[in-house]
C-alpha positions in Angstrom: -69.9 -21.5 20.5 -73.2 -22.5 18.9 -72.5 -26.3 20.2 -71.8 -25.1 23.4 -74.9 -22.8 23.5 -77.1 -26.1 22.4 -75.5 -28.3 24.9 -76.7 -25.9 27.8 -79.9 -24.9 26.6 -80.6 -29.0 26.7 -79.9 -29.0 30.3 -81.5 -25.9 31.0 -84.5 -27.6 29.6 -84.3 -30.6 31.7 -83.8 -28.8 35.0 -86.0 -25.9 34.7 -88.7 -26.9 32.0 -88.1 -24.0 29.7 -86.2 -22.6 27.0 -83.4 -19.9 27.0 -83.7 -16.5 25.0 -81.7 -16.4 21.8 -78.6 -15.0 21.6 -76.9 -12.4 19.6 -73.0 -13.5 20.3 -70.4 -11.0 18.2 -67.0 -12.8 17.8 -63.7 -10.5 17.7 -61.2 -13.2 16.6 -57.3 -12.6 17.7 -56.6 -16.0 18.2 -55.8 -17.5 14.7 -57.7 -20.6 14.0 -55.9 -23.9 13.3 -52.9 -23.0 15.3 -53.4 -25.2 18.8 -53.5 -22.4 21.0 -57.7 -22.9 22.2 -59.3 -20.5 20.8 -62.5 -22.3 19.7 -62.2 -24.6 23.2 -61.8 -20.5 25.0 -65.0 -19.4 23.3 -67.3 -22.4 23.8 -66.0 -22.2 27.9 -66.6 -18.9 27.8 -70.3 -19.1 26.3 -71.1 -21.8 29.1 -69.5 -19.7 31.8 -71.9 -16.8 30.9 -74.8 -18.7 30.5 -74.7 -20.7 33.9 -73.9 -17.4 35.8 -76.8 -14.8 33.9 -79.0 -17.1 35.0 -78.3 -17.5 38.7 -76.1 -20.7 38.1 -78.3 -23.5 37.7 -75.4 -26.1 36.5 -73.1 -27.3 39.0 -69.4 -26.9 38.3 -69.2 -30.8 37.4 -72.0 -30.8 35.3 -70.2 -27.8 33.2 -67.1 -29.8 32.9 -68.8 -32.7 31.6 -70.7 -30.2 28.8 -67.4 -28.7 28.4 -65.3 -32.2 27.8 -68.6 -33.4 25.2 -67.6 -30.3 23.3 -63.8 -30.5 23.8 -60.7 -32.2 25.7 -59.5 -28.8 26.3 -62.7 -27.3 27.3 -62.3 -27.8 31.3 -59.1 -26.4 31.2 -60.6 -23.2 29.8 -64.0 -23.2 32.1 -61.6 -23.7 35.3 -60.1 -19.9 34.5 -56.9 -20.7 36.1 -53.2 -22.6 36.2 -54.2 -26.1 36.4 -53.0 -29.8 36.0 -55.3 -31.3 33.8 -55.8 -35.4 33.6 -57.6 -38.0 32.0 -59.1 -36.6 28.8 -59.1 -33.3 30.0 -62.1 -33.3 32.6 -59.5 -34.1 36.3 -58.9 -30.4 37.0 -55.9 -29.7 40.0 -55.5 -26.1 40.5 -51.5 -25.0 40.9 -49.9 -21.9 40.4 -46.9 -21.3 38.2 -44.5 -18.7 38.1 -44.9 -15.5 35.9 -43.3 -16.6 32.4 -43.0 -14.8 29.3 -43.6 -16.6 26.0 -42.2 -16.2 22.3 -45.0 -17.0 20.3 -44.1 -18.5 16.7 -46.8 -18.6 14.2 -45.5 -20.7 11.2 -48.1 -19.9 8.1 -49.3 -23.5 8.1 -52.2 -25.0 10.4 -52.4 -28.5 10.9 -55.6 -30.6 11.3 -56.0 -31.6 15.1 -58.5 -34.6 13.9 -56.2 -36.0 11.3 -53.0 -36.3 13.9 -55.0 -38.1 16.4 -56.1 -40.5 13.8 -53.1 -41.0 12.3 -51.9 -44.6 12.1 -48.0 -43.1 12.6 -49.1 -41.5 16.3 -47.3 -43.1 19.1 -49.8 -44.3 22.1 -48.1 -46.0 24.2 -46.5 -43.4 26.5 -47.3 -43.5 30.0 -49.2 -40.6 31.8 -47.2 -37.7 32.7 -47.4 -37.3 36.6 -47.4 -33.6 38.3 -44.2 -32.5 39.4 -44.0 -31.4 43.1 -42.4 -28.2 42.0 -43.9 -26.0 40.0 -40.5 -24.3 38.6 -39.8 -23.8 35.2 -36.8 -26.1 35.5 -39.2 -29.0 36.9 -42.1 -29.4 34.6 -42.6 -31.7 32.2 -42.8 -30.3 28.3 -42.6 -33.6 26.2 -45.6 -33.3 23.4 -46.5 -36.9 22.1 -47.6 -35.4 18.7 -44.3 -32.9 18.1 -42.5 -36.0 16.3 -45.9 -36.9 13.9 -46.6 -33.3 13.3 -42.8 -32.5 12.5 -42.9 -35.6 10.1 -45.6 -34.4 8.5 -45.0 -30.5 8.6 -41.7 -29.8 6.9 -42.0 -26.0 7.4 -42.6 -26.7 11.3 -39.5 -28.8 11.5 -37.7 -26.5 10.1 -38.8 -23.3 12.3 -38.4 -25.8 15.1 -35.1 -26.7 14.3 -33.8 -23.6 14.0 -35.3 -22.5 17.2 -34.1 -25.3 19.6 -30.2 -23.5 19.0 -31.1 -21.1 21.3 -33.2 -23.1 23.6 -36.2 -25.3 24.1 -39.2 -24.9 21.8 -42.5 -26.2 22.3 -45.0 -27.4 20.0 -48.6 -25.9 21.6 -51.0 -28.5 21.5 -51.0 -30.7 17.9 -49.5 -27.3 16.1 -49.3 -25.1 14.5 -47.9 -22.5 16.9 -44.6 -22.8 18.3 -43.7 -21.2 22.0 -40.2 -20.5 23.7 -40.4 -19.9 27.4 -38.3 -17.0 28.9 -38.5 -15.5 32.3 -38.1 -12.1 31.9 -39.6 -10.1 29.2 -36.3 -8.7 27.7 -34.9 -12.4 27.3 -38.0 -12.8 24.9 -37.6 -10.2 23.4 -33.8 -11.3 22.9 -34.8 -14.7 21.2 -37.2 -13.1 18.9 -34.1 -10.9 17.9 -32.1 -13.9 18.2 -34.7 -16.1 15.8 -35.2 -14.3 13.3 -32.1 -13.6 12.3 -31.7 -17.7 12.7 -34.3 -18.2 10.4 -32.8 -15.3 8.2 -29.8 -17.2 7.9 -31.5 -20.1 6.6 -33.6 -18.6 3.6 
């Protein structure tokens, strides 16, 4: 939030020759940190969101992607506010509109090091780009993670969890980990694989 804060203050500067007011920003933390689900990349978008519009929006929407993508692949995704196809390294931004899901969140008590899977020599690069279904159905998007076979290598615990999971149905590695996600489209087959997983996982102790 503090980089994000710089970053517009220097091209505040620029434009209008002056500096911003200091800010006193209060955090209340839900999202847990280290678990691939945003949160940092939510609060720096949201911290350039606010700036741009209390003072009369003096940044163009590109410009705030390209602040945004400086500060984080995932940072457009979060300043767009919205479904969205996102391309490139983060910052090609098409607007869809999925269908209302319900999602069984698994926290494994582990968090994995975003930095250390991208750099790791083991990570496989040489899949081709994804391409935007026609469809946005469930059934029809694509869910392959390039890091879930690294970070399942790596992670024992989230092998495990995901192993178990994947007998009731697909499970997802968000982002490089460490959160886990099922998708379900009503909320009472959620809460049926939560049942149903823990007493999986139960099983397994």
């Amino acid at each position: 939030m503090y980089k994000a804060y710089k970053a517009f203050e220097t091209e505040y500067q620029k434009l209008k020759h002056q500096a911003l007011h200091h800010l006193h920003i209060q955090i209340e933390k839900y999202i847990p940190m280290g678990r691939g689900l945003g949160g940092g990349s939510s609060n720096a978008a949201c911290v350039l969101r606010y700036l741009n519009c209390a003072l009369g929006e003096p940044l163009s929407e590109d410009r705030l992607l390209e602040i945004g993508l400086a500060l984080g692949a995932d940072v457009p995704i979060f300043l767009h506010q919205g479904h969205a196809w996102a391309e490139g390294f983060g910052e090609k931004i098409t607007p869809i509109q999925l269908p209302p899901l319900w999602l069984l969140l698994i926290l494994p008590k582990t968090s994995v090091d975003t930095a250390s899977i991208f750099q790791h020599p083991d990570l496989d690069r040489t899949h081709a780009p994804l391409e935007k279904p026609a469809q946005t159905t469930l059934a029809s998007w694509p869910s392959h993670n390039h890091c879930e076979p690294l970070v399942r290598q790596l992670y024992p615990l989230i092998n495990t969890i995901m192993t178990a999971a994947e007998r009731l149905g697909p499970c997802y590695l968000s982002d490089t980990g460490s959160s886990l996600f099922m998708l379900a489209e009503h909320r009472i087959q959620a809460e049926d694989l939560q049942q149903r997983l823990v007493q999986v996982l139960t099983s397994n102790q």
